[in-house]
Structure formats: structure tokens, C-alpha cells
C-alpha positions in Angstrom: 16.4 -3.0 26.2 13.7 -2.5 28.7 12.0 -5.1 29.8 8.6 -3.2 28.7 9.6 -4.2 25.4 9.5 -7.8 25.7 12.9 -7.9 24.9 12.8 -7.3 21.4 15.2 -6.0 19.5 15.9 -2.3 18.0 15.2 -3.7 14.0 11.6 -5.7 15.6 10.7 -2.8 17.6 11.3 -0.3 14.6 9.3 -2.7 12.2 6.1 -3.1 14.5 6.2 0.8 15.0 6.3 1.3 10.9 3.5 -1.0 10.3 1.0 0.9 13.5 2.2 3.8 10.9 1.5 2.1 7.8 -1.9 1.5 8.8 -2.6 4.7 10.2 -1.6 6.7 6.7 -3.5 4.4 4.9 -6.7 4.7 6.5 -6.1 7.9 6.6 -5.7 7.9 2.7 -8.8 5.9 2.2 -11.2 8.2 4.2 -10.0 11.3 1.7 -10.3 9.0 -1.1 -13.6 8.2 -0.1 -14.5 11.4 0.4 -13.8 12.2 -2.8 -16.3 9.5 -4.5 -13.4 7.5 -5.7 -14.2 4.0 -3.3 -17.4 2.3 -4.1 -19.9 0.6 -1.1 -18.3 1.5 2.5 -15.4 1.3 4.3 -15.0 1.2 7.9 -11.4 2.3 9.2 -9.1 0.5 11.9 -8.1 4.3 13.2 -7.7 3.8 16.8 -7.2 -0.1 16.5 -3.6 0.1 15.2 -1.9 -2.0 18.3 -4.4 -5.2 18.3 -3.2 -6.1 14.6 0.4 -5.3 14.6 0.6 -7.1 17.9 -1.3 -10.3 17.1 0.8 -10.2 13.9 4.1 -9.6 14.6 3.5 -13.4 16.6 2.7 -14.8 13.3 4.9 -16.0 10.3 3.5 -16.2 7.2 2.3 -19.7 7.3 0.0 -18.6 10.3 -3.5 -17.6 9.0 -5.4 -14.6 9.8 -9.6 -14.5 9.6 -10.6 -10.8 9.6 -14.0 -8.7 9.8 -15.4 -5.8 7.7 -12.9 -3.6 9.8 -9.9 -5.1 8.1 -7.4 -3.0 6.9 -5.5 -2.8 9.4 -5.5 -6.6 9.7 -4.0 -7.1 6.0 -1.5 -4.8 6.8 -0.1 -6.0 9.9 0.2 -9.4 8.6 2.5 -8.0 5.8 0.2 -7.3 2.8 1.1 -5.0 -0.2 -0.9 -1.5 0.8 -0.8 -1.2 -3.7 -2.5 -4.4 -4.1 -4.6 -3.1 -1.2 -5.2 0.4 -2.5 -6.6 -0.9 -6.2 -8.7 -3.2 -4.7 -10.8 -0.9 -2.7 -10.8 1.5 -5.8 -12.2 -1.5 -7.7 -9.3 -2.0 -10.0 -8.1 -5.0 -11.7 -4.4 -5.3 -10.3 -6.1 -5.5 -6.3 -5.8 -8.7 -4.1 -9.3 -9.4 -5.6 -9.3 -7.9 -8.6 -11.2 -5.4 -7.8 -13.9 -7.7 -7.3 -13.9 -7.4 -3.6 -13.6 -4.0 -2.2 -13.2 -3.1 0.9 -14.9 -5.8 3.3 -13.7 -8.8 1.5 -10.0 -8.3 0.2 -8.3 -12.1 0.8 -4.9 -13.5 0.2 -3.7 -16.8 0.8 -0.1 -16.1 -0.2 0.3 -14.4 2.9 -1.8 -16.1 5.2 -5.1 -13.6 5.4 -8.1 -16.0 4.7 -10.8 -13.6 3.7 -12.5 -10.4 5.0 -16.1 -10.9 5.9 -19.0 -8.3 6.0 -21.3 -10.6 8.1 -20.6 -10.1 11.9 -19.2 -12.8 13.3 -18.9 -14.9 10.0 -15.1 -15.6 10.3 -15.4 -17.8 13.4 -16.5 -20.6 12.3 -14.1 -20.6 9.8 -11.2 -19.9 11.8 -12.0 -23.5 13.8 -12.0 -24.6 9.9 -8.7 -23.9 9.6 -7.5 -25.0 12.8 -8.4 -28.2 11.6 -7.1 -28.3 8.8 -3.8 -27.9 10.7 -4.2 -30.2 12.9 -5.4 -33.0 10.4 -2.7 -31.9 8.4 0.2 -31.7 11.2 1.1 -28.8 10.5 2.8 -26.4 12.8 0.4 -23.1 11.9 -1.8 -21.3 14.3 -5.2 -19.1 13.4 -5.8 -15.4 14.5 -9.2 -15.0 14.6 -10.4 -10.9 15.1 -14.0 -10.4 15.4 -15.5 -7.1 17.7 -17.8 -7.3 21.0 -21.1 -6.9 19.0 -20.3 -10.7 17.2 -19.9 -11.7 20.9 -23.2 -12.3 20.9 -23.9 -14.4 17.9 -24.5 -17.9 17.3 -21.1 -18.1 15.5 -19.4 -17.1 18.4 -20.6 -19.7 21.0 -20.4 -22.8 18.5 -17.0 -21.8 17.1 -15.3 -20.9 20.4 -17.4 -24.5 21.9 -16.2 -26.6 18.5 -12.2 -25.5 19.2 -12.2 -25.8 22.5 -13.3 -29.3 22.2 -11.5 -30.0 20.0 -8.5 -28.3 20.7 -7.6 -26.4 17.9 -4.8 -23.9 17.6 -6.7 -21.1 17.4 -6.4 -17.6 19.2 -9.5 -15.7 19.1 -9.2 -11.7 19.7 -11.8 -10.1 20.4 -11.6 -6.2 19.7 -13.7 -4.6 22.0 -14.5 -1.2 21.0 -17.7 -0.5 23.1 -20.2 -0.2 20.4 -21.6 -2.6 17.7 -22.7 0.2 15.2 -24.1 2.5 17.4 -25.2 0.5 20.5 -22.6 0.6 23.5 -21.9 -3.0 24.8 -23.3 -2.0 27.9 -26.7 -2.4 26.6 -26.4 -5.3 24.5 -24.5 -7.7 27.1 -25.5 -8.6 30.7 -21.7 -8.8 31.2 -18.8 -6.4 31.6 -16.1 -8.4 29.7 -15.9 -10.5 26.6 -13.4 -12.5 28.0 -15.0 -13.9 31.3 -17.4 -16.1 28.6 -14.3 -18.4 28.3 -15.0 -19.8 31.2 -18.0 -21.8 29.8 -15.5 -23.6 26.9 -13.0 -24.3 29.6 -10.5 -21.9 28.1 -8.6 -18.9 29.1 -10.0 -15.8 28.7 -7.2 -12.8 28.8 -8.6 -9.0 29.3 -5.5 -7.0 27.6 -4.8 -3.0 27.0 -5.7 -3.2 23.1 -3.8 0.6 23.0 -1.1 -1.0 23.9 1.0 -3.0 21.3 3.5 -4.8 23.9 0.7 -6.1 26.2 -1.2 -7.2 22.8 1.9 -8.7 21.6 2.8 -10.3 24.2 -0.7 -11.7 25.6 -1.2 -13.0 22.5 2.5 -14.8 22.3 1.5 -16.8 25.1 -1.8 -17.8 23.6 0.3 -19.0 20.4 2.4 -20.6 22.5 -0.6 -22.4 24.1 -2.1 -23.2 20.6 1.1 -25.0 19.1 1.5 -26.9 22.2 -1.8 -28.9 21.3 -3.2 -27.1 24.7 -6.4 -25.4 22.4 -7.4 -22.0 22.3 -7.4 -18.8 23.9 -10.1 -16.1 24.0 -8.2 -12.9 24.1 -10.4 -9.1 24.6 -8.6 -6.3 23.5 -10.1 -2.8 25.0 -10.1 -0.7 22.1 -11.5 2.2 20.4 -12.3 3.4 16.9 -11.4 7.3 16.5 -13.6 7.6 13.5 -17.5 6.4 13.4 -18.2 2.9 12.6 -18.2 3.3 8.9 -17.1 6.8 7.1 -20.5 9.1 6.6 -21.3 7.7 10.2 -22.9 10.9 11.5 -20.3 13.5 13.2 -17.9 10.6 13.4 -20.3 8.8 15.8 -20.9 11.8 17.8 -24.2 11.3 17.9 -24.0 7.8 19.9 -21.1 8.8 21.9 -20.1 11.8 24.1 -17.2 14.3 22.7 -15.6 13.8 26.4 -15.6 10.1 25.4 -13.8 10.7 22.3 -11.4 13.1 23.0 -10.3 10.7 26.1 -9.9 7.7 24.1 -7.9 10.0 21.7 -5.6 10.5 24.0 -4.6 7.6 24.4 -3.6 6.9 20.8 -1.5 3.7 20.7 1.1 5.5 18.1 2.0 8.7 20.2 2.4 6.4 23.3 4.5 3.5 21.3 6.5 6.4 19.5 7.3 8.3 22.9 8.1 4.9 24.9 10.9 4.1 21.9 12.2 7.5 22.0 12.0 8.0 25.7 13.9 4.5 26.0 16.7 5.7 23.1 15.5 2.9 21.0 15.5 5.6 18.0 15.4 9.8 17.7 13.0 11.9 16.8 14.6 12.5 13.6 14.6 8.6 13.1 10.9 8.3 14.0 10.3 10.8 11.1 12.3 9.2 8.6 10.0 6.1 9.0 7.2 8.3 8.9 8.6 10.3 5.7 9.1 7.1 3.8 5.6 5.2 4.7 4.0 8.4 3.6 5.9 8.3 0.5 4.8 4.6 -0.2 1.1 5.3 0.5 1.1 8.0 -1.6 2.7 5.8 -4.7 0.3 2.9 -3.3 -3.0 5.5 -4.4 -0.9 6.2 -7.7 -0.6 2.7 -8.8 -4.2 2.4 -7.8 -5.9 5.0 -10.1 -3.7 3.9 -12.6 -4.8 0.7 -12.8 -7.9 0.0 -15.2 -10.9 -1.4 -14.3 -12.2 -5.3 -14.7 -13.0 -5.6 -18.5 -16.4 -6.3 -18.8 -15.5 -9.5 -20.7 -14.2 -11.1 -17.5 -17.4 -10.5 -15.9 -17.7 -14.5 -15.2 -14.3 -15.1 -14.6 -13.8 -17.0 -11.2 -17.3 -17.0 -11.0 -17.5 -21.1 -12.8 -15.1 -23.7 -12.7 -13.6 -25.4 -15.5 -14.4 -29.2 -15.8 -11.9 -31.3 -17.3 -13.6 -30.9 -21.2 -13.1 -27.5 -20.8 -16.8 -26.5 -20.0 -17.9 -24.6 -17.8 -19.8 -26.0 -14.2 -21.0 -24.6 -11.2 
């Protein structure tokens, strides 16, 4: 196997492929969907993105936690979650991670390790030191992915999260997906400085700039940051370049065309980390053409059943309106 590969082998290789894939048809899914009035509030799609998710993730076991952003799809998906349970939640339905209660921007599940979804910028830092804490204090041996994009670079969150897990060494890897432009604004306006990662430096921590279109380099920059976490050293600040092929959210005017140039876009689009994984396996004999597309064949075959299950799912009753909203004392009251 090439050593491009990080030495993985054929069945790892195949696997992180199919879940780029997964992700892509399921985005994909939800912007027709959506265009079709069938997703309530917004949704903003990991297109693009694919290779900074299934890279951290294929480093992590279940055990490992995962603290996403309002871009998160892709992130519940890479760390193994079930695109049905995924689908009905973001159509509002009753049998989603959430129970339809959720949506979009906040799907969570602790069975597999993804520790909520957060609309606020920059929200999920703080609690991403949380929970390297908790696995310190507890001893275990479980690390925390923390994705968050350049425009929460420059929040409070940021600074005292990355400060509070440095200092206390926590085993947390914090990836930063750098796709140029908070909403609309290009980071080149918002920060005085070219790369996320050079503000590591000021938490005496590493601070990796990696190719986030490409899954290997992801994958393996971020192995040696877990690596770093579980050996008590503390945590890594990791900046994936990236882009979003859509606009930030869908109904983002042309697509973001507005904000960006259509020789940006069609640049960045040629770069899509799925052709370029799918032609480095193939050119390298790790699988055929006609094997790529039986992957393909059968992921769009499961998303497909994934939107089925999901509009045949019912709704919340109305009944169960405050349902995990109070907790029941021991009398079997009702307290807030």
C-alpha cells in the first residue's frame, strides 16, 4: 500500500471513502428536501468539507467524543451515526436522534460519542475542555474532537477554552475548519492574521496548518494530535483549509455568489476531496471503478430508504409537548 495512505488497509481505506460518500449524498438529499419545504428553520451543508470529518473520525472509537457546530452533518456521520435517525430528525419527526425536537443545528447522541450540535458560534469549546476533564478526572482513556470554523476564532470561547486546556492539559484536539468566510465576511477582513493555527503559540501548544481536502493529511495530522492528547502532553490546535461548495446556509443568495467570485468557486470545486480520494484509490489498485460504484450504488440506496423512514415517521404528539423539558423528583412530581 502506498505510503500516501498511511498504511491503512484496503477494508479502512474503502470505509473512510464510503463515509466522504455517505455525507456527500446526504447533504445532497437534504438541500432537495429543503427545497421542497419539507425541513423546518435552516440547514447549512458540510459539501466541500467531507475530508476534515471522516479524517478526524476515523482516529476516534466510539468512546472518543465529538463537539460539533451548526455545520454538522457531516460530523455525525463520520463518527458513525445512523443517516435514518438523522434524516427524521431534521424533518422534525419523532423517531430522530432528538425526537424531532432538535433539527438540524442541534442533533446529539451520546451512544456514539457526538456531544451536541450547537447553533451559537463557538459555543462547543468550552465544552469540549468540559469533557476533557471529565476524562481526565475520571481516568479514562478518551480523547475530544472539537470542530468549530475560522469566524469562532475570534470569540471569547475560543481564547478561554483553548487557554483553560492548555493549562490544564486536557486531551483535547481542537480543528479548526477554515473555510474563508464567517457567513459572508472572508477571514481576510476579520483577522489581522493569515492562519488560525499560528494563535497556538500563545497557549504554548502546537498549532498544525493541514490540506482539509485532503483526508490522509487530516487523518493523519490529527493521529498525531490524539496521540499527543492520550499521552497526558495536552492539546493540539489543528486548521484545516477548507471550503463549502454551497453558500453558508441553503437560500444563501446564488450559493454565496454574491460574497465570493465564480473563479473562486469553480477553483475550489476542483479540488473536491471525493474525486481526488476516489482517483488516488483507483490509480493505486486499491479498488476499480466498478467497485467505487458499487459503494456508491449502495450508499445511494440507504439514503434514499434513510428519507423514507423519515417521512414515514409521525410527528411529536402534542401531548409530549413537556416531555424532557422537567425532571421527575423522587415523588413523582415534576421540577425544574
Amino acid at each position: 500500500m502506498s505510503h500516501d495512505f498511511a498504511d491503512l488497509s484496503k477494508s479502512r481505506l474503502t470505509e473512510i471513502y464510503s463515509r466522504m460518500f455517505r455525507i456527500r449524498k446526504f447533504e445532497e438529499k437534504t438541500a432537495e428536501l429543503f427545497s421542497q419545504g419539507l425541513i423546518p428553520g435552516l440547514v447549512h451543508l458540510y459539501i466541500g468539507e467531507e475530508a476534515v470529518a471522516v479524517g478526524v473520525c476515523s482516529n476516534l472509537t466510539q468512546h472518543d467524543y465529538v463537539v460539533s457546530t451548526h455545520r454538522g452533518h457531516g460530523h455525525c456521520i463520520a463518527k458513525g451515526g445512523d443517516v435514518r435517525k438523522m434524516m427524521a430528525e431534521l424533518l422534525g419527526r419523532s423517531t430522530g436522534y432528538c425526537k424531532g425536537r432538535g433539527g438540524s443545528m442541534h442533533i446529539i447522541a451520546p451512544e456514539i460519542g457526538v456531544m451536541g450540535c450547537s447553533g451559537i458560534v463557538g459555543a462547543g469549546i468550552p465544552i469540549a475542555a468540559g469533557l476533557g476533564l471529565a476524562s481526565n478526572v475520571k481516568k479514562a482513556d478518551t480523547i475530544v474532537a472539537c470542530f468549530f470554523g475560522d469566524g469562532a476564532s475570534n470569540t471569547g470561547t475560543f481564547h478561554e477554552g483553548l487557554n483553560l486546556a492548555a493549562a490544564w492539559k486536557l486531551p483535547v484536539v481542537f480543528v479548526c475548519e477554515n473555510n474563508l468566510y464567517a457567513i459572508s465576511v472572508p477571514m481576510k477582513k476579520s483577522t489581522p492574521i493569515e492562519n488560525v493555527a499560528d494563535r497556538a503559540v500563545a497557549y504554548g501548544i502546537p498549532g498544525i496548518i493541514v490540506n482539509g481536502m485532503d483526508v490522509i493529511a487530516v487523518y493523519e495530522a490529527f493521529r498525531e494530535a490524539a496521540e499527543r492528547a492520550k499521552a497526558g502532553k495536552g492539546p493540539t490546535l489543528i486548521e484545516c483549509k477548507t471550503y463549502r461548495f454551497r453558500g453558508h446556509f441553503e437560500g444563501d443568495p446564488k450559493g454565496g455568489g454574491i460574497y465570493r467570485s465564480e473563479e473562486e468557486m469553480t477553483e475550489w470545486r476542483s479540488k473536491c476531496p471525493i474525486f481526488a480520494f476516489k482517483a488516488k484509490l483507483i490509480e493505486s489498485k486499491t479498488f476499480t471503478e466498478k467497485e467505487a460504484q458499487e459503494i456508491e450504488q449502495k450508499i445511494v440506496k440507504e439514503i434514499e430508504e434513510a428519507t423514507e423512514f423519515a417521512k414515514d415517521s409521525p410527528y411529536p404528539s402534542a401531548s409530549e409537548v413537556k416531555h424532557n423539558v422537567f425532571v421527575s423528583d423522587q415523588q413523582g412530581g415534576t421540577s425544574r
